[in-house]
N, CA and C of each residue as an Amber inpcrd file, in Angstrom:
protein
   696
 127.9380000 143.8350000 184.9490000 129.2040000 143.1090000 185.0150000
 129.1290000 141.8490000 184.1540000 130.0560000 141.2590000 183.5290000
 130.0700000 140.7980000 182.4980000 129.7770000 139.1170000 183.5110000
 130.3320000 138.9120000 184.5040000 130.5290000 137.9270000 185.2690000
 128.8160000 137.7230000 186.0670000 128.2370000 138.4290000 185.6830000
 126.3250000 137.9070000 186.3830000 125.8780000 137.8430000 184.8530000
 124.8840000 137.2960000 184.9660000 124.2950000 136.3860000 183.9050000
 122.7610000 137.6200000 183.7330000 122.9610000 137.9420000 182.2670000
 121.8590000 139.0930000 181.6600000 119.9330000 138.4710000 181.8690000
 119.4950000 139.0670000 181.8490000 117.9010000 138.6670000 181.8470000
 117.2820000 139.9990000 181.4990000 116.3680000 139.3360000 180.8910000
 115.4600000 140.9510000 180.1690000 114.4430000 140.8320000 180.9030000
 113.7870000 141.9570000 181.0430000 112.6070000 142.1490000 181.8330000
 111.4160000 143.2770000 180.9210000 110.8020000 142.6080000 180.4570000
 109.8980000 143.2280000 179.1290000 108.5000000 143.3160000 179.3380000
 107.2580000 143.6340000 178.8210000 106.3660000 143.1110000 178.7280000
 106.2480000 142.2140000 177.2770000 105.1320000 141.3140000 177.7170000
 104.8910000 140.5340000 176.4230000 103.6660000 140.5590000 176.4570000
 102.9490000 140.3290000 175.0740000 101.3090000 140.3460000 175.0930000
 100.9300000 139.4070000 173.6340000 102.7000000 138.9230000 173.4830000
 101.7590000 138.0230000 171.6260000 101.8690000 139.0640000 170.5640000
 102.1390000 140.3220000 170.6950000 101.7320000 141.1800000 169.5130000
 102.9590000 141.0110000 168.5080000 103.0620000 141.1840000 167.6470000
 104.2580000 141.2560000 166.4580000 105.2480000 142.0680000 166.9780000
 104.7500000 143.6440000 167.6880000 105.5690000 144.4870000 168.0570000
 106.5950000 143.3590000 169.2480000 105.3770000 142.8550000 170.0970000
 106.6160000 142.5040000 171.2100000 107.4470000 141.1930000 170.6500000
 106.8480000 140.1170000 169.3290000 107.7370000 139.7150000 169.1670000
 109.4840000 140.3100000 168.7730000 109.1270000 141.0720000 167.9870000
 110.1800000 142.0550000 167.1660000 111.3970000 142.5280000 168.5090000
 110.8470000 143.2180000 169.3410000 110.7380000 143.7510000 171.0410000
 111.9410000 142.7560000 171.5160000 111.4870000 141.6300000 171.8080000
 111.9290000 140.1980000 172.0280000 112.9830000 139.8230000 171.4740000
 113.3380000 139.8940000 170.1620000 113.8710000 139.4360000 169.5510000
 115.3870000 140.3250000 169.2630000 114.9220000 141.4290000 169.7430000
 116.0270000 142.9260000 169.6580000 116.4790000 142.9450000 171.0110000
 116.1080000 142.4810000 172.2620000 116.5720000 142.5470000 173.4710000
 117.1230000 141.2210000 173.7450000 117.0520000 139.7810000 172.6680000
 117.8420000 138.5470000 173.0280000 119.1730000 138.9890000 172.2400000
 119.0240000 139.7610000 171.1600000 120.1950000 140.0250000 170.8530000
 121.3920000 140.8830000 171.8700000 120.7510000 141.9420000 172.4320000
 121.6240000 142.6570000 173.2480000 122.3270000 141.4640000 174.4140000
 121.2450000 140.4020000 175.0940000 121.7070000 139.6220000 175.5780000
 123.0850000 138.7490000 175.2970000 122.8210000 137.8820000 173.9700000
 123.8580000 137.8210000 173.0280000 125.0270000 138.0100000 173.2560000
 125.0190000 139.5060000 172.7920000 125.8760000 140.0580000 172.3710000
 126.7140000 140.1760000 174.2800000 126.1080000 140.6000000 174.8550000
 126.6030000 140.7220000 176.5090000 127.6130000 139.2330000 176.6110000
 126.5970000 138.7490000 176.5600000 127.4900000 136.8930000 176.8350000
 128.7550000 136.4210000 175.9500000 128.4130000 136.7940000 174.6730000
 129.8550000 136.4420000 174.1240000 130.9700000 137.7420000 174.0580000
 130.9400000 138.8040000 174.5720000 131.7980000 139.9080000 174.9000000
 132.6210000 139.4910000 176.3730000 131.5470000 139.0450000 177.3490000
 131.6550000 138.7110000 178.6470000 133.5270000 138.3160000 178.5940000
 133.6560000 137.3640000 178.0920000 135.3690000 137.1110000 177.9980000
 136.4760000 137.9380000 178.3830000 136.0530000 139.1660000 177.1530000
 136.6390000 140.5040000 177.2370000 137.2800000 141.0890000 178.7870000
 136.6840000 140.6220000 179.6830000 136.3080000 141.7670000 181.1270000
 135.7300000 142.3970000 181.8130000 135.3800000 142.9700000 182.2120000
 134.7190000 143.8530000 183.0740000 134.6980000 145.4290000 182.2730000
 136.2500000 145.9450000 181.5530000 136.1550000 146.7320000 180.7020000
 136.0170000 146.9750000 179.3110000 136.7990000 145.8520000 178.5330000
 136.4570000 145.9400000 177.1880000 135.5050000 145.4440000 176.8940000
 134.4650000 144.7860000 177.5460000 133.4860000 143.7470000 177.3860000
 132.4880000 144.6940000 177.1520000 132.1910000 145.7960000 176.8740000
 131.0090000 146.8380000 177.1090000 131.4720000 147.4550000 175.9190000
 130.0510000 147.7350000 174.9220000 130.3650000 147.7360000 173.4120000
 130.2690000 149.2930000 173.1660000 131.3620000 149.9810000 172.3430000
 130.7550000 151.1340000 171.9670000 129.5830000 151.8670000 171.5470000
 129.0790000 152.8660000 171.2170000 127.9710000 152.9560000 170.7460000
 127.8060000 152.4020000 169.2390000 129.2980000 152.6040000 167.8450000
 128.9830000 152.7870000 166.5150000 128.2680000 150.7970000 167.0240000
 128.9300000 150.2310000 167.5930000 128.2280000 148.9410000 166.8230000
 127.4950000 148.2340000 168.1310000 126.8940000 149.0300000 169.2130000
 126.3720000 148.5660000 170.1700000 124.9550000 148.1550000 170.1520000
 124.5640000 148.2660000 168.5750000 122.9460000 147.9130000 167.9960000
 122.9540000 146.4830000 167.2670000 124.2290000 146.0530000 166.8020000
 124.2570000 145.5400000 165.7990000 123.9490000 143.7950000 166.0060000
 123.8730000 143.0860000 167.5750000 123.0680000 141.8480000 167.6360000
 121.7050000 142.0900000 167.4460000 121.2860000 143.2660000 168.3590000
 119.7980000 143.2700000 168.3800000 118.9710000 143.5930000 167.2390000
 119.8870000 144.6740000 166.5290000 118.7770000 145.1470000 165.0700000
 118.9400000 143.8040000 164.1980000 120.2520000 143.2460000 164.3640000
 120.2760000 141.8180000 163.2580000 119.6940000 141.3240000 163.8690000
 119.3190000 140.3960000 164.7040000 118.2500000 139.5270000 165.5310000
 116.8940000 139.9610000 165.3500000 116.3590000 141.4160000 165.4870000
 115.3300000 141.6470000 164.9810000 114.9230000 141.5340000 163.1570000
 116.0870000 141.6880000 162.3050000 115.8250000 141.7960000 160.9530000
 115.8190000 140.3310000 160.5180000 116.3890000 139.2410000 161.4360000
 116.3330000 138.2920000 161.1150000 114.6010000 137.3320000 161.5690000
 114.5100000 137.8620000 162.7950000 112.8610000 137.4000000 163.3010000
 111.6530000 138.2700000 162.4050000 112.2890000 139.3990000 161.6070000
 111.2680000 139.8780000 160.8410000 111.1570000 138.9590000 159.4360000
 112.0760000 138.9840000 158.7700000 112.2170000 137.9320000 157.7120000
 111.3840000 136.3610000 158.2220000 112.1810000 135.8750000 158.9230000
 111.4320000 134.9690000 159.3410000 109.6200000 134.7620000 159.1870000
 108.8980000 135.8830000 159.9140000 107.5330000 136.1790000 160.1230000
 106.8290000 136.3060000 158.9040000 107.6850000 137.4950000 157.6840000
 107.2710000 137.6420000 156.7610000 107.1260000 136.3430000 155.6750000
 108.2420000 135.6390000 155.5130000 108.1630000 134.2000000 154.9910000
 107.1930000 133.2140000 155.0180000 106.8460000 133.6000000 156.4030000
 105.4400000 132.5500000 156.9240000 104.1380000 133.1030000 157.3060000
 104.0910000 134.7420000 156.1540000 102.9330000 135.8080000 156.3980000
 102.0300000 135.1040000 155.1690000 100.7570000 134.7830000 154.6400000
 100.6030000 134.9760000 153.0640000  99.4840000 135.2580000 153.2400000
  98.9420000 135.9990000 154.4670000  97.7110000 136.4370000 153.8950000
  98.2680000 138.3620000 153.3440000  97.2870000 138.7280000 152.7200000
  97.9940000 140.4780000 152.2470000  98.1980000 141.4410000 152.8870000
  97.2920000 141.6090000 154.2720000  96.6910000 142.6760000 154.6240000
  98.0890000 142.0110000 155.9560000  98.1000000 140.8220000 156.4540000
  99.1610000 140.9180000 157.1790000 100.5770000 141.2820000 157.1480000
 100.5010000 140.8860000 155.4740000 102.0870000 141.2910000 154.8460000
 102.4400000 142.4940000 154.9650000 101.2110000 143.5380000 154.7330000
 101.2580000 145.0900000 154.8590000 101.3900000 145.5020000 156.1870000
 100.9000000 144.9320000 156.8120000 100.8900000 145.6660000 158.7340000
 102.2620000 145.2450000 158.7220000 103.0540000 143.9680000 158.5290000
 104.2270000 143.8130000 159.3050000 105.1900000 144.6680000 158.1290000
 105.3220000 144.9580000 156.7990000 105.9420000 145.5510000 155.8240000
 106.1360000 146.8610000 156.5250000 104.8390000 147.7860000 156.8600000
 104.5060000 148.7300000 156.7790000 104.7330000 149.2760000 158.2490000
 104.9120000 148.5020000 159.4070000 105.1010000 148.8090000 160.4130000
 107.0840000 148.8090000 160.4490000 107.8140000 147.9080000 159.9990000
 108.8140000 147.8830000 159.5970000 109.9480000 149.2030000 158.8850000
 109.4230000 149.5090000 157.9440000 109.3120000 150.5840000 157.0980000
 109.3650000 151.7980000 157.9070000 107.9400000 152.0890000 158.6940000
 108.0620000 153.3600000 159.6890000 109.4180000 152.7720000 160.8190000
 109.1420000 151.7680000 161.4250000 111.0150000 151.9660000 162.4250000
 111.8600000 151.9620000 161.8100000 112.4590000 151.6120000 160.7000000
 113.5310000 151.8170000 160.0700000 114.3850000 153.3090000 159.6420000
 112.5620000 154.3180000 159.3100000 112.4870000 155.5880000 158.5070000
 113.3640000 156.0900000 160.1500000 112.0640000 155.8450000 161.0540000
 112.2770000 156.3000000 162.4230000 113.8860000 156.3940000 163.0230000
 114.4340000 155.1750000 162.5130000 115.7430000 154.8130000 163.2030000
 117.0130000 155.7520000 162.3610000 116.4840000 156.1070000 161.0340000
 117.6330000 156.6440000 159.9720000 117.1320000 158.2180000 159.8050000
 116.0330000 158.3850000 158.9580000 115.4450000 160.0220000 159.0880000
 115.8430000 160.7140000 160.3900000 115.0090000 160.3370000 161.4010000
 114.3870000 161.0130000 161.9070000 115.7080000 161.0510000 163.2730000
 116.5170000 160.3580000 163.1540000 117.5550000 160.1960000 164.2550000
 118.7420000 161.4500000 163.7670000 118.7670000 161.0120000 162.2710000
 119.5410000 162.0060000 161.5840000 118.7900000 163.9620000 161.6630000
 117.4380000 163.7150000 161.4970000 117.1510000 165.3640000 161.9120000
 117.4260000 165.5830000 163.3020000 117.4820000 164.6110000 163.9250000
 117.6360000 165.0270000 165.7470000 119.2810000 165.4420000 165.5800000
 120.3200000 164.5300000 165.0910000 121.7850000 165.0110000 164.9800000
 121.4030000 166.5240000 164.6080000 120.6730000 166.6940000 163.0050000
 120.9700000 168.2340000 162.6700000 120.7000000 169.4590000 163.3430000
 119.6040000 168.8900000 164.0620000 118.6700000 170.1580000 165.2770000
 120.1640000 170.3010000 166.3980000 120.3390000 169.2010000 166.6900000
 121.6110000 169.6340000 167.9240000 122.8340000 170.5620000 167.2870000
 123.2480000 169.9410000 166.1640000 124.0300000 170.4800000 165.4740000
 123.8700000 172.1840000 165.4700000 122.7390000 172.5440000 164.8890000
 122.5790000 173.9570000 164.5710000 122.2750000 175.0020000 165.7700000
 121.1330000 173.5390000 166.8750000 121.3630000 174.6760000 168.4220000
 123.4470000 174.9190000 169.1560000 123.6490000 173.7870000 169.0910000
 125.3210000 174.0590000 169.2520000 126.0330000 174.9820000 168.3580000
 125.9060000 174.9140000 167.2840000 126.5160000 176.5540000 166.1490000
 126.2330000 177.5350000 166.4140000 124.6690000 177.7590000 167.0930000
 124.0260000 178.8780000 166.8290000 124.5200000 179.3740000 168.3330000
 124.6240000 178.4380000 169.4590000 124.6090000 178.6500000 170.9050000
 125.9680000 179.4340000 171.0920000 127.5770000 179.4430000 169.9430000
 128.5170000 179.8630000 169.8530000 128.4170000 181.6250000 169.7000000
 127.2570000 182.3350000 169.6320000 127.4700000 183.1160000 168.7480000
 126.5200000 184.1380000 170.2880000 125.6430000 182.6050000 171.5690000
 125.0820000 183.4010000 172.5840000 124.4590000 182.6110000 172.9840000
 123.8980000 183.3130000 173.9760000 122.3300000 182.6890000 174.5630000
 121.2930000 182.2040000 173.6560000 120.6410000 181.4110000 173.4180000
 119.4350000 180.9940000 172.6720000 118.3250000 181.2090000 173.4790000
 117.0360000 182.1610000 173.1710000 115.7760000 182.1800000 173.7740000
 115.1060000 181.3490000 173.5320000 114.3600000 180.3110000 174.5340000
 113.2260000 179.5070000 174.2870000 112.7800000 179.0250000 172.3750000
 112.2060000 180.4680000 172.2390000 111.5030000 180.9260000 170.7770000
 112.5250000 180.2750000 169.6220000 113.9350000 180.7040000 169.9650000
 115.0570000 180.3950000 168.5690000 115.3480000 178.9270000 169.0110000
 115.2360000 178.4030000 169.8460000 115.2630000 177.0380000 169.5660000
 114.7290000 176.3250000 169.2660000 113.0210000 176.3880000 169.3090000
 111.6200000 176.2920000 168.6060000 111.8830000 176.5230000 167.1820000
 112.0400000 177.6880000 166.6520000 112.4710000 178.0670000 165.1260000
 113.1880000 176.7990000 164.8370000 114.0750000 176.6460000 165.0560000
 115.0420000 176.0040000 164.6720000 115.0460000 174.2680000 164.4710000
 114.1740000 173.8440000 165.6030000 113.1740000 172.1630000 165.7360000
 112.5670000 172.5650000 164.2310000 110.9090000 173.4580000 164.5430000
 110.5960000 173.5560000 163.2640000 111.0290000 173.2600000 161.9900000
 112.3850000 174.4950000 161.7350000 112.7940000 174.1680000 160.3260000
 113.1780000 173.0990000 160.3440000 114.3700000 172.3470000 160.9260000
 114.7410000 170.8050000 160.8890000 113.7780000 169.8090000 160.3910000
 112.5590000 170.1310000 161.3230000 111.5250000 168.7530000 161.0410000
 110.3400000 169.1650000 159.7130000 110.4380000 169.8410000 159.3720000
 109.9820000 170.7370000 158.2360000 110.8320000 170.0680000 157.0870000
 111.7820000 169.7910000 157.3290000 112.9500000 169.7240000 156.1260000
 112.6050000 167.8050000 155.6460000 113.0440000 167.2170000 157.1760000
 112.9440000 166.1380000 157.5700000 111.4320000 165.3340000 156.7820000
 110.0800000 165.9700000 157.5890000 109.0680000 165.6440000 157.2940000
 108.3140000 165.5870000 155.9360000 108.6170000 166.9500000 155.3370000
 108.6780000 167.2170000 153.7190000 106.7650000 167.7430000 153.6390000
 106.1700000 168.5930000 153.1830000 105.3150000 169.4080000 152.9510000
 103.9830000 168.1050000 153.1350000 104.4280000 167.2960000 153.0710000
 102.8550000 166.5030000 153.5690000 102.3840000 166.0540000 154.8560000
 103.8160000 166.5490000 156.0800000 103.2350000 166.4690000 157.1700000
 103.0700000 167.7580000 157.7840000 102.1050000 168.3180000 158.7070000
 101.5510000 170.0570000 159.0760000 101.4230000 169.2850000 160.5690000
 102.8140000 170.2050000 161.2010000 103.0790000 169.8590000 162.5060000
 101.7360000 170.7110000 163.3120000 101.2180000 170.2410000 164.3390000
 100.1100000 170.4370000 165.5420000 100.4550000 171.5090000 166.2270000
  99.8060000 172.3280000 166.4260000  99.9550000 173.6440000 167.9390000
 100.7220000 172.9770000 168.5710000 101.8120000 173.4000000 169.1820000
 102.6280000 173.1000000 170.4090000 103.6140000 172.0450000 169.7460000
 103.9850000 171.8650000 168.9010000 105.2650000 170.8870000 168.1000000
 106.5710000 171.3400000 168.3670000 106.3970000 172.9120000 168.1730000
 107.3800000 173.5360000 168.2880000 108.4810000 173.0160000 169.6870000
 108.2680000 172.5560000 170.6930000 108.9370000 172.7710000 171.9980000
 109.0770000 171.3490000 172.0250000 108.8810000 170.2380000 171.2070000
 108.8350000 169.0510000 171.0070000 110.5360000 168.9060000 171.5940000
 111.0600000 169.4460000 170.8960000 112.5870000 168.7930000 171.4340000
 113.0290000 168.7260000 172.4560000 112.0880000 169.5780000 173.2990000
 112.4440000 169.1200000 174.5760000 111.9650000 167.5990000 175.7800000
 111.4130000 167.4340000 175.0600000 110.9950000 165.7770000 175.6400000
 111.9410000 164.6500000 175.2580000 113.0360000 165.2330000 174.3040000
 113.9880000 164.2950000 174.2650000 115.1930000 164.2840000 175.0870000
 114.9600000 162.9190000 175.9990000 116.6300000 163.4610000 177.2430000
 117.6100000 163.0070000 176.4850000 118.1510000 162.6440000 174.9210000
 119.3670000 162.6260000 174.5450000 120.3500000 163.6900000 174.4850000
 119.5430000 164.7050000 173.8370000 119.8160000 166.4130000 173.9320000
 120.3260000 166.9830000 175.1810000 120.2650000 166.2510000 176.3680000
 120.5910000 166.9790000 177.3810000 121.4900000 166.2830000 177.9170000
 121.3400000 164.7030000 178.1100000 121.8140000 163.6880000 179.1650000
 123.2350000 163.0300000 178.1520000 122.8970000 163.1920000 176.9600000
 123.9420000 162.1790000 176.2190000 124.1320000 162.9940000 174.4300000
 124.4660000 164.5190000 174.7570000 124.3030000 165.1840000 173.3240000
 124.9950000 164.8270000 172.4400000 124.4340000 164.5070000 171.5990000
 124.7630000 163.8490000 169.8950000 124.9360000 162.1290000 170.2350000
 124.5610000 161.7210000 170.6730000 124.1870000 160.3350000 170.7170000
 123.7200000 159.7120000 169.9180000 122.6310000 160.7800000 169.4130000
 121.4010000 159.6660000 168.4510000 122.2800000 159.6160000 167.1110000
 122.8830000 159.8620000 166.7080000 123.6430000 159.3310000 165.8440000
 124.1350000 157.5890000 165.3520000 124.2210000 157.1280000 166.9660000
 124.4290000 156.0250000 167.0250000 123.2110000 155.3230000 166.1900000
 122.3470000 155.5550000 166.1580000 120.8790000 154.6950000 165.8270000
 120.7990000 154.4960000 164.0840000 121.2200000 155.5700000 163.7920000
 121.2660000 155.6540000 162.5060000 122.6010000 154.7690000 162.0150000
 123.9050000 154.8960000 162.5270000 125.0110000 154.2600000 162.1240000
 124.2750000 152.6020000 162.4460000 124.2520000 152.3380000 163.4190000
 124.1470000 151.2780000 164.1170000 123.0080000 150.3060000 162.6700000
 122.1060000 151.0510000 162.4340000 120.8670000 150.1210000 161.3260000
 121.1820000 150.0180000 160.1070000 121.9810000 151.2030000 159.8090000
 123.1560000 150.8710000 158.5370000 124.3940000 150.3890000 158.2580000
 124.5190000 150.2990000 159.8070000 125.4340000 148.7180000 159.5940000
 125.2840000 147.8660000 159.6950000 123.7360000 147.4400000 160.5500000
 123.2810000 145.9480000 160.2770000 122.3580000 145.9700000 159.0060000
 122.2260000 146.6860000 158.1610000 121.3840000 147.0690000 156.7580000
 122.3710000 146.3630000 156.2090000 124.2120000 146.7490000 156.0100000
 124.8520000 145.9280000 155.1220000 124.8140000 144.9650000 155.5350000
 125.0560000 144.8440000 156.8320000 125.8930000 143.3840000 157.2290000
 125.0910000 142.3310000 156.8590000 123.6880000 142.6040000 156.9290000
 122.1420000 141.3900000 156.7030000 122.3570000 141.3320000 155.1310000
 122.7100000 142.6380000 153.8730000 122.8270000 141.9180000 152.6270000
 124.0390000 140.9940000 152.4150000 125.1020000 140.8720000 152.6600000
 126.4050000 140.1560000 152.8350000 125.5530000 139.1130000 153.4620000
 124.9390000 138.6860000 154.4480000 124.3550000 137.4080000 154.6570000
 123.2960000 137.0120000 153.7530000 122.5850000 138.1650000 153.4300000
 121.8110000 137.1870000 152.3970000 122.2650000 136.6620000 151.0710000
 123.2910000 136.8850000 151.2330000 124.5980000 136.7890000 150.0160000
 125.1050000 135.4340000 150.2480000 124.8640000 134.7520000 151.5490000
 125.0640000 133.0920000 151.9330000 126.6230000 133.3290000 151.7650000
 127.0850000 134.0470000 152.4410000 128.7220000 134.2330000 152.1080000
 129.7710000 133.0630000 152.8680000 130.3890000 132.1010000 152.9410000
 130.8210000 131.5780000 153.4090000 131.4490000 132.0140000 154.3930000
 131.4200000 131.0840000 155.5640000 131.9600000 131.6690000 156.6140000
 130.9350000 132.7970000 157.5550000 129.9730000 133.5230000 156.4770000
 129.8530000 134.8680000 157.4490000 129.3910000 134.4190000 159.2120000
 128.5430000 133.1500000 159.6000000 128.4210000 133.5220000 160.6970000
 129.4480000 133.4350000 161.9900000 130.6660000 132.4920000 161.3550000
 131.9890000 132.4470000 162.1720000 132.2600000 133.9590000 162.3840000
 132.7300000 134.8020000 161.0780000 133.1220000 136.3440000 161.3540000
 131.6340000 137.1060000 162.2730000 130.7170000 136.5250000 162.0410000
 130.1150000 137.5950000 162.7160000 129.7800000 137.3640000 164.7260000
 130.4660000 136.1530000 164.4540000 130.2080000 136.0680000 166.0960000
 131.7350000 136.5880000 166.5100000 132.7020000 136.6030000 165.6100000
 133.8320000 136.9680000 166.1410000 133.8340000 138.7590000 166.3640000
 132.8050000 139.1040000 165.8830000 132.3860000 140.7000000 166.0610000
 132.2740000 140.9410000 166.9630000 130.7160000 139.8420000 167.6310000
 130.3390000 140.4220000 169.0310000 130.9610000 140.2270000 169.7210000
 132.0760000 138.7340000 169.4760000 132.8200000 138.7150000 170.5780000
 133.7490000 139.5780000 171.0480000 134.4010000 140.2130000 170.0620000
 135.3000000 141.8680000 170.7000000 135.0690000 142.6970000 171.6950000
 133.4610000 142.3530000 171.8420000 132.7940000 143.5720000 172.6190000
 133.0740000 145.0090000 172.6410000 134.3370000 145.8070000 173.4630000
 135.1120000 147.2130000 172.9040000 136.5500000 146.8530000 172.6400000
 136.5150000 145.8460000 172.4270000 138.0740000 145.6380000 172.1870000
 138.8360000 145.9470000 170.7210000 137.8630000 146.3630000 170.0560000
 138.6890000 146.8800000 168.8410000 137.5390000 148.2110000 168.1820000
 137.9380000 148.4260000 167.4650000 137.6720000 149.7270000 166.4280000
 136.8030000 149.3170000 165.5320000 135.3470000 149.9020000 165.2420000
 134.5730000 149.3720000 164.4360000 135.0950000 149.2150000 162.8840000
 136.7110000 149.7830000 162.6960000 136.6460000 149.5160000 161.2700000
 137.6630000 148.6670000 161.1230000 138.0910000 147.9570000 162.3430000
 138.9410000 146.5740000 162.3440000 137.3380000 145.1950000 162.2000000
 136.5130000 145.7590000 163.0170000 135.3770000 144.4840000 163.5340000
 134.9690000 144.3870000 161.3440000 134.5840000 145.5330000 161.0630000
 133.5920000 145.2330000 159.5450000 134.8650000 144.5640000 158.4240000
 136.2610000 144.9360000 158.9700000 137.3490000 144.7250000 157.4610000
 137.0250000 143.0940000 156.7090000 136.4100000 142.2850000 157.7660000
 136.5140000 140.6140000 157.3520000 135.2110000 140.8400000 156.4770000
 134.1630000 141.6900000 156.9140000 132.7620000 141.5930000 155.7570000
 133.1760000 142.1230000 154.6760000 134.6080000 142.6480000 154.3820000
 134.4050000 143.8340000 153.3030000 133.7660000 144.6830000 153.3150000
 133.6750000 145.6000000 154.3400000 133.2120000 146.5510000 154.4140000
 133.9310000 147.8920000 155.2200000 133.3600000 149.2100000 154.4640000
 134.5400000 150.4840000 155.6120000 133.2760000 151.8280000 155.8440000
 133.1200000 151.8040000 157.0970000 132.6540000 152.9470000 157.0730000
 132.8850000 154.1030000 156.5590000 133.8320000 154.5570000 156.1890000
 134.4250000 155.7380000 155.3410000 133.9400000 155.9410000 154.4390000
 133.3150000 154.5950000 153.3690000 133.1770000 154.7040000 152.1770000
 131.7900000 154.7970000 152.3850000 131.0890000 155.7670000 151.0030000
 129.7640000 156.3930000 150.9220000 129.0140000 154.6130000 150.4440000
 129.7290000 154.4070000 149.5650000 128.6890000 152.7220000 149.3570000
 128.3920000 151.7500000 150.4160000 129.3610000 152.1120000 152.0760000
 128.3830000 151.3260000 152.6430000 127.0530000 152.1060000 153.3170000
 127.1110000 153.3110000 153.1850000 125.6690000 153.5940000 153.8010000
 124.7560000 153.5340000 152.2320000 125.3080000 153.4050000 151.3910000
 124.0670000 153.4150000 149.9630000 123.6440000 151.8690000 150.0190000
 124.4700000 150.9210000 150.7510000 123.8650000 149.3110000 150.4230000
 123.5110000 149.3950000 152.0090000 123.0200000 150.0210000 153.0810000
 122.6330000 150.1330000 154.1960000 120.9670000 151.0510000 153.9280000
 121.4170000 152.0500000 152.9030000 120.3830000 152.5460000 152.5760000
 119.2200000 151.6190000 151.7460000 119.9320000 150.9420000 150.7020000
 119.1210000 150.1160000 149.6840000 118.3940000 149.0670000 150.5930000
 118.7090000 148.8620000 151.6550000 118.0190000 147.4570000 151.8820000
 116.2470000 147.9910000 153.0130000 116.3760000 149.3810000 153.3640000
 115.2680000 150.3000000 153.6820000 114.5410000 150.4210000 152.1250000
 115.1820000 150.6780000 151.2060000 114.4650000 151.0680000 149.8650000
 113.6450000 149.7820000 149.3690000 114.4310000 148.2230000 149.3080000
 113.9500000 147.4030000 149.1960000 112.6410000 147.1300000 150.2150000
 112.6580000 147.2400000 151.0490000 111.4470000 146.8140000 151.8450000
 110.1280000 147.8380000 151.5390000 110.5750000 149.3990000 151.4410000
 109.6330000 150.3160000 150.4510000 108.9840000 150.0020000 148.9890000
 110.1680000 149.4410000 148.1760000 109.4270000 148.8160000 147.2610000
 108.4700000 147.5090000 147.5870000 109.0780000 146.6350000 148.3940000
 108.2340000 145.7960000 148.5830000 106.8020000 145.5420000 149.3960000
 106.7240000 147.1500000 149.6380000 105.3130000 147.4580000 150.8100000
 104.3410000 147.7010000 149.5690000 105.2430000 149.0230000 148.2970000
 104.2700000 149.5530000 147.6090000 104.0720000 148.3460000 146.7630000
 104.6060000 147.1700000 146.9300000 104.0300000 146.2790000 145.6520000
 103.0310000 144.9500000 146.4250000 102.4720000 144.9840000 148.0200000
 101.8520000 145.0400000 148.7110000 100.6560000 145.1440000 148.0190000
  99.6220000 144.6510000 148.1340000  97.9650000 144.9560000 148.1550000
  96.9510000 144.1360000 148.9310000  96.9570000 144.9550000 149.9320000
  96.0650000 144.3250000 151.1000000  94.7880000 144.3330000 150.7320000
């Protein structure tokens, strides 16, 4: 309820991960408190932009860290650990959409046995993974340890939209755009009260259009280049 006051309940241990951790769950906080206005109903954020304090709060405490990294080998652990959640949050969320996708097409046509839904993980993460990773005995049935597939199907979608829209929204700030952090608190403050393509129109930005996931994409590419130019 928007009217009791949020608190996270985490572990902490000092590690980079839990700073990062930390820093992605003050955002959700955030984002709760200045929606709060809203109600009891609109105050509760859809999924397309229900990532978008915490992954910015985290991309902003990562920058931060990295700025004040200079030894090499640290630059690479936090580059390189970065890099894999990002891949994690966009790849690999997107092969989970396609696997559901093709068990739902295929499920039109009948029953699916155990075996053809296995086939079907396989090829996905086969596609996904690309010939240099050789999935382990027992990979195959992997999809079933995921409760999105069952509890909330086609969800994970959100994860991927959600990091490529704080992918643009963080280059437009590093763009020192005037104004941006007035518009961007006026985002969270909507909470569900409007349509994610009323909340982005003040950044200049439209989901529709393929260039904002290519400048959502570029800013994952940038941090790739900047791992491989890394030497720990």
């Amino acid at each position: 309820m928007p009217s009791a006051h949020p608190y996270l309940m985490l572990n902490y241990m000092g590690r980079s991960r839990d700073i990062m951790t930390l820093a992605h769950e003050l955002g959700h906080g955030v984002h709760q408190r200045l929606a709060a206005a809203q109600g009891p109903i609109l105050s509760n954020t859809p999924l397309t932009p229900a990532e978008t304090a915490s992954v910015f709060g985290e991309m902003l405490t990562f920058r931060s860290l990295l700025d004040k990294t200079t030894d090499p080998k640290q630059r690479f652990a936090l580059l390189s650990s970065k890099v894999e959640d990002m891949l994690n949050t966009v790849v690999r969320q997107i092969a989970f959409y396609t696997f559901e996708r093709r068990v739902h097409t295929a499920r039109r046509q009948g029953e699916l046995r155990t075996e053809e839904i296995n086939q079907i993980w396989l090829d996905v993460q086969a596609e996904s993974l690309g010939e240099a990773i050789i999935s382990n005995e027992g990979y195959d049935i992997f999809w079933a340890y995921i409760p999105h597939f069952i509890h909330s199907p086609f969800y994970v979608y959100a994860y991927a939209f959600g990091d490529c829209l704080v992918n643009s929204l963080y280059a437009q700030y590093e763009k020192a755009n005037e104004g941006f952090a007035e518009r961007y608190f006026e985002l969270l403050k909507a909470g569900g009260s409007k349509h994610h393509s009323e909340l982005l129109a003040p950044f200049g930005l439209d989901a529709k259009d393929p260039k904002f996931w290519s400048l959502g994409l570029s800013m994952i590419e940038g941090l790739i280049d900047e791992l491989e130019a890394t030497n720990p």
